[in-house]
C-alpha positions, 0 to 999 in steps of 0.5 A: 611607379610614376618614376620608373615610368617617366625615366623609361618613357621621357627618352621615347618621346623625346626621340620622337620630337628629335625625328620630327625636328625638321618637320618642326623647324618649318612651321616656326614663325613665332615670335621670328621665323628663324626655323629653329624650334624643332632643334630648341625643344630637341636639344631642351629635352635631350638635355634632361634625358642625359639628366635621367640617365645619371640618376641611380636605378632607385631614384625616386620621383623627387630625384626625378624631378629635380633632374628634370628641372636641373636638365631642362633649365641646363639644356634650354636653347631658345624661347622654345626650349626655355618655356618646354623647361618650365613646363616639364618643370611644373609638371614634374613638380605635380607629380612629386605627391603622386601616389601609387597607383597614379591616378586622373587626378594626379595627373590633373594636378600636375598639369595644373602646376605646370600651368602655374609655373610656365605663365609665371615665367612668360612676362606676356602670354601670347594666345596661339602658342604652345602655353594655349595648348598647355592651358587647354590639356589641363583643363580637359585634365581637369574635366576627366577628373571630375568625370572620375575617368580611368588613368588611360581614358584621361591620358588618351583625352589630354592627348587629342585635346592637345592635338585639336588645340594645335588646330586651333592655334592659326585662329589664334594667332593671326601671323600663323594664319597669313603664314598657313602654319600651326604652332610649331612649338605647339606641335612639337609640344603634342609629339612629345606627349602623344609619344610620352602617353603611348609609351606610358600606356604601353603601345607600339603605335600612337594613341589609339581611339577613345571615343566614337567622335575623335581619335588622336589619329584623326586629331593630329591630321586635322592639326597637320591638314591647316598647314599648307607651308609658305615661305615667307622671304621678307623677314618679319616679326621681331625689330630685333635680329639677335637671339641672345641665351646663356646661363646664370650663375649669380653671385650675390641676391638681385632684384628679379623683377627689375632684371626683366625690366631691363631685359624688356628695355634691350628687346622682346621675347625676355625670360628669367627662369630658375632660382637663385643661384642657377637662372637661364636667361633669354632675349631677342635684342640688337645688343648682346653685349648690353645685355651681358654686361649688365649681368656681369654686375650680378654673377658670372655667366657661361654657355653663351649663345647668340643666333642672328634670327635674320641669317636663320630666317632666309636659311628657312626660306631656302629650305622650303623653296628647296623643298617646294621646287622638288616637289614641282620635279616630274614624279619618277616611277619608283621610289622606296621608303625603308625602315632602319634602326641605326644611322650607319643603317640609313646611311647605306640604304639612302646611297642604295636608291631609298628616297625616305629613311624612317626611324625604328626597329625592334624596340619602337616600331613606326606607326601606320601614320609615320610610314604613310608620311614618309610615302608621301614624301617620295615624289613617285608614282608607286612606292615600295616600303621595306619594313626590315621587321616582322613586327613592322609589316602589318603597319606597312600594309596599313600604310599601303592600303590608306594611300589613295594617290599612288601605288605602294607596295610591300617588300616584307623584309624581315632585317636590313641585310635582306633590304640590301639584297633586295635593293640590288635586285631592282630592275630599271624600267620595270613596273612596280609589281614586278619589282617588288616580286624580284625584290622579294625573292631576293630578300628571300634567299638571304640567311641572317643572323643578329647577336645580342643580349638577353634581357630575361631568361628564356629558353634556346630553339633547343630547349636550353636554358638563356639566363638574362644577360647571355649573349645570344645569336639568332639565326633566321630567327631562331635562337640557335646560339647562347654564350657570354662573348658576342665575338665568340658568338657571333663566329659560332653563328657563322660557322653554323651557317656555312656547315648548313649551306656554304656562302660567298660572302659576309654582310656585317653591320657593327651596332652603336654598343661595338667599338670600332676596335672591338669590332676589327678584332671581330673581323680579324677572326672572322677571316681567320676562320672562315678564309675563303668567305668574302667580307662587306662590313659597315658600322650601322649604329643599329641598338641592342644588336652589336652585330647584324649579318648575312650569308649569301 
C-alpha cells in the first residue's frame, strides 16, 4: 500500500539528506552562495516527517498527502525548501488515485503532477536547478511507462536519471560551472529519491544496477566526479543581501498575482505558495520590513526568518578555506573511520582518535559508497574502518578493496563497546597491519550485551517462546534473556555474564528511548548487585537499544 510505504520510507530518505547536509550546503551558489541548502531541504523534509509521525497507523494515502502538503509548506525554509515543499506537494497529490499495487504509471502520473505544481510556484524557472532534474525524471517516468517497465525497473530508472541530470546541471548554468559545482538543490533532491527508492524496493544499500550501460552507482559519482569546489571570496549573485521568509495566514481574499508583483518590485527569488488561507512567502530583498508591512494589509504573519546572505556567504567561504587548508596538512600515518548509530555514540569515538564518524547501524546500514567517502576524507596514509555491525562488514571491505590511493583496512567489530576497546589498543608508531592485528584481538576479548525490544515472535537461544514486545537481552549475540522490564533485563544479562566469567568493569551506553533518570535508576541497581564491578557509563543515543554494554 502506497501509504505505508511513504510513511515508512520518507523518514529514511529524509535522514539521508539530513547526514549529507554539509555535503549540500558547500555546493550552494545559486541563486547566492550563502551555503545554506543543505539545512533548508533538511529542515523542509524534517518538517513533514513530524507531520507523518502524527497521523493515526490507518491514515490513508490522502491523509498522507494532506500532511505532506501541510508540513512541507509549515516547515519551508528558504528558496530550497520552498520549491522541495511544491514538489512533494505535487507528487503527493499524484499519488492520491494510485492503486493497489502501485504501478510505472502511477507513478509517472505523480511526477507529472509534480512537474505542474512546482513550475507553477516559480514565477521565473531557471535551467540548471533542481526543477531541471524534476523535469527530467518525469519525463523518463514517462518513457518507462510507455515502455510498460515493472515498478522497480522505473523506479530504478528515474533515480540514475536524476543523477545524470545532476551532472548536467554546470552546462546549464554557467554560475555552477565558474564555481565547479553541481546543483546543490539538485543534488540533494537525488539523495532523497535514491534513498526514498532503496528503502521502497527494499535494499540496505543505494540503488543497484538496472542496465548493462549505467547504474545509479556509477551516476552518482560521474554527478560528484564535476565537483571540484572553489571558494568563491567575493560575494555574488544577488544585489540583495536579505533572505526574508515567514508564513501567512490571510484574513481576507487578496489578489495573488498582484502580491508577487510586489514581491518582484522588493527583490528576486520571490515565491507565494499555498492556498488561501495558509501561504509561505519567500524573497530576497534590502528591505524586509517593506515587505512585512505590506502584508499586514492582508493577514497576520508569523515564524519570521530574515538571514543576511552576505554574513552567510564568507561564512561558506571560511569552511571551505578551512577545509582546503586541512586537506594541504601533510598526511598522518593512521586514521579511522568508524560506524556509530547514536550521536553520544559518535561523540565518544571522535574523542578516542576516529577521524570520520559515519551514520548507521542495525536498521540503515551504510552503503560501500558512504564508507568509501568518509575513507577519503581521512587525510591518512592508511585507514582502518570499525564497522561495529556484522551486517556492515561486507560493505567495509568493499570500501577496503575499491581504495586505490591508501591502505585501508578492516577491524570487524561487531558492537560500539568493542571499538572502544579496540581503540585503546592502538600503538603509536606502529604500522598499519599490525594495528589492526592488535585492535582486533582487543575487540575480541570484549563480552557484549544489548537490551531491546521484539518486533515479531520469535524463539530464545533455548527455545522459548519471544512474543513481540518482549524485552530481550542478547548477549554476544545470543538471545539469552527475555522479559517485559529492560532494567530487570539487562541486570539478569549482566549477572549471566559474570557467573560465566567474572569482569572488572562495566561499559554502558544508555539509548535515545532511556531516560536520563530511568537510566541512574538502571546504574543504581547495577551497583547494588554487581558491588565490586567498576562502572563507565555514557548516554549513546543509540535507536532501538535502550542499553548497549560490555564486560571486560
Amino acid at each position: 500500500m502506497i501509504a505505508k510505504t511513504i510513511r515508512t520510507c520518507f523518514p529514511i530518505a529524509a535522514k539521508a539528506v539530513a547526514d549529507k547536509a554539509e555535503d549540500i550546503n558547500k555546493l550552494n551558489v545559486f541563486p547566492v552562495p550563502d551555503g545554506d541548502t543543505g539545512t533548508n531541504m533538511s529542515l523542509t523534509l524534517a518538517s513533514v516527517v513530524k507531520e507523518l509521525s502524527s497521523l493515526p497507523a490507518d491514515a490513508d494515502m490522502e491523509g498522507i498527502a494532506a500532511a505532506i502538503t501541510h508540513g512541507s509548506l509549515m516547515g519551508a525554509r528558504g528558496n530550497s525548501g520552498v520549491i522541495t515543499s511544491q514538489i512533494l506537494r505535487g507528487a503527493a497529490e499524484g499519488l492520491v488515485g494510485a492503486g493497489n499495487p502501485t504501478t510505472s504509471a502511477d507513478v509517472a502520473a505523480a511526477l507529472r503532477r509534480s512537474v505542474k505544481v512546482a513550475f507553477q510556484a516559480v514565477r521565473k524557472p531557471v535551467e540548471g536547478t533542481i526543477l531541471t532534474v524534476l523535469r527530467d525524471i518525469s519525463t523518463k517516468a514517462d518513457e518507462c511507462e510507455k515502455k510498460k517497465l515493472a515498478l522497480d525497473e522505473t523506479l530504478d530508472a528515474i533515480v540514475v536519471e536524476a543523477y545524470q541530470s545532476v551532472a548536467r546541471t554546470p552546462d546549464l548554468l554557467p554560475v555552477l560551472k565558474e564555481n565547479g559545482v553541481v546543483d546543490s538543490g539538485a543534488f540533494g533532491f537525488a539523495i532523497f529519491l535514491e534513498n526514498f527508492v532503496s528503502a521502497a524496493l527494499g535494499r540496505t544499500a543505494q540503488v543497484e544496477e538496472i542496465s548493462t550501460t549505467f547504474d545509479a552507482g556509477s551516476a552518482r559519482e560521474s554527478a560528484l566526479g564535476r565537483v571540484e569546489i572553489e571558494a568563491n571570496d567575493d560575494w555574488e549573485g544577488s544585489e540583495f543581501r536579505y533572505c526574508n521568509e515567514f508564513l501567512f495566514k490571510a484574513e481576507k481574499r487578496f489578489d495573488e498575482d498582484e502580491c508577487l508583483k510586489f514581491l518582484a518590485s522588493m527583490g528576486d527569488c520571490e515565491l507565494l505558495v499555498g492556498a488561501y488561507p495558509d501561504y509561505k512567502i519567500h524573497v530576497h530583498s534590502n528591505t524586509p520590513n517593506l515587505v512585512l508591512e505590506h502584508m499586514l494589509q492582508f493577514g497576520q504573519i508569523y515564524e519570521v526568518f530574515i538571514h543576511n546572505m552576505d554574513m552567510e556567504s564568507h561564512e561558506r567561504t571560511a569552511k571551505i578555506h578551512a577545509d582546503q587548508d586541512a586537506a594541504a596538512e601533510p598526511a598522518k600515518p593512521l586514521g579511522f573511520v568508524a560506524v556509530a548509530a547514536g550521536s553520544g555514540e559518535a561523540e565518544i569515538l571522535t574523542s578516542m582518535g576516529v577521524d570520520v564518524v559515519v551514520s548507521g547501524g542495525q536498521t540503515m546500514n551504510p552503503s560501500t559508497a558512504d564508507l568509501l567517502a568518509a575513507v577519503e576524507q581521512v587525510n591518512a596514509d592508511a585507514v582502518i574502518i570499525l564497522p561495529n555491525n556484522g551486517n556492515i562488514r561486507m560493505a567495509a571491505e568493499a570500501a577496503a578493496s575499491a581504495c586505490s590511493d591508501k591502505q585501508v583496512l578492516v577491524v570487524p567489530t561487531k558492537t560500539v563497546p568493542q571499538a572502544f576497546s579496540a581503540l585503546f589498543a592502538v600503538m603509536p608508531d606502529t604500522p598499519a597491519d599490525e594495528v589492526a592485528e592488535a585492535m582486533a584481538e582487543a575487540a575480541g576479548e570484549v563480552r557484549d550485551g544489548e537490551v531491546t525490544c521484539a518486533v515479531r515472535d520469535s524463539s530464545a537461544s533455548d527455545g522459548s517462546p519471544i512474543h513481540a514486545g518482549d524485552v530481550m537481552g542478547i548477549i554476544s549475540g545470543s538471545i539469552d534473556v527475555v522479559g517485559d522490564d529492560v532494567k530487570q533485563v539487562t541486570l539478569d544479562c549482566i549477572a549471566r555474564m559474570q557467573d560465566e566469567e567474572e569482569g572488572d568493569t562495566l561499559t554502558i551506553l544508555a539509548g535515545s528511548d532511556m531516560s536520563d533518570e530511568d537510566f541512574e535508576d538502571l546504574i543504581a541497581a547495577i551497583e547494588d548487585a554487581q558491588p565490586d564491578l567498576e562502572i563507565d557509563s555514557h548516554r549513546g543515543e543509540q535507536p532501538l537499544y535502550p542499553v548497549i554494554f560490555s564486560i571486560e
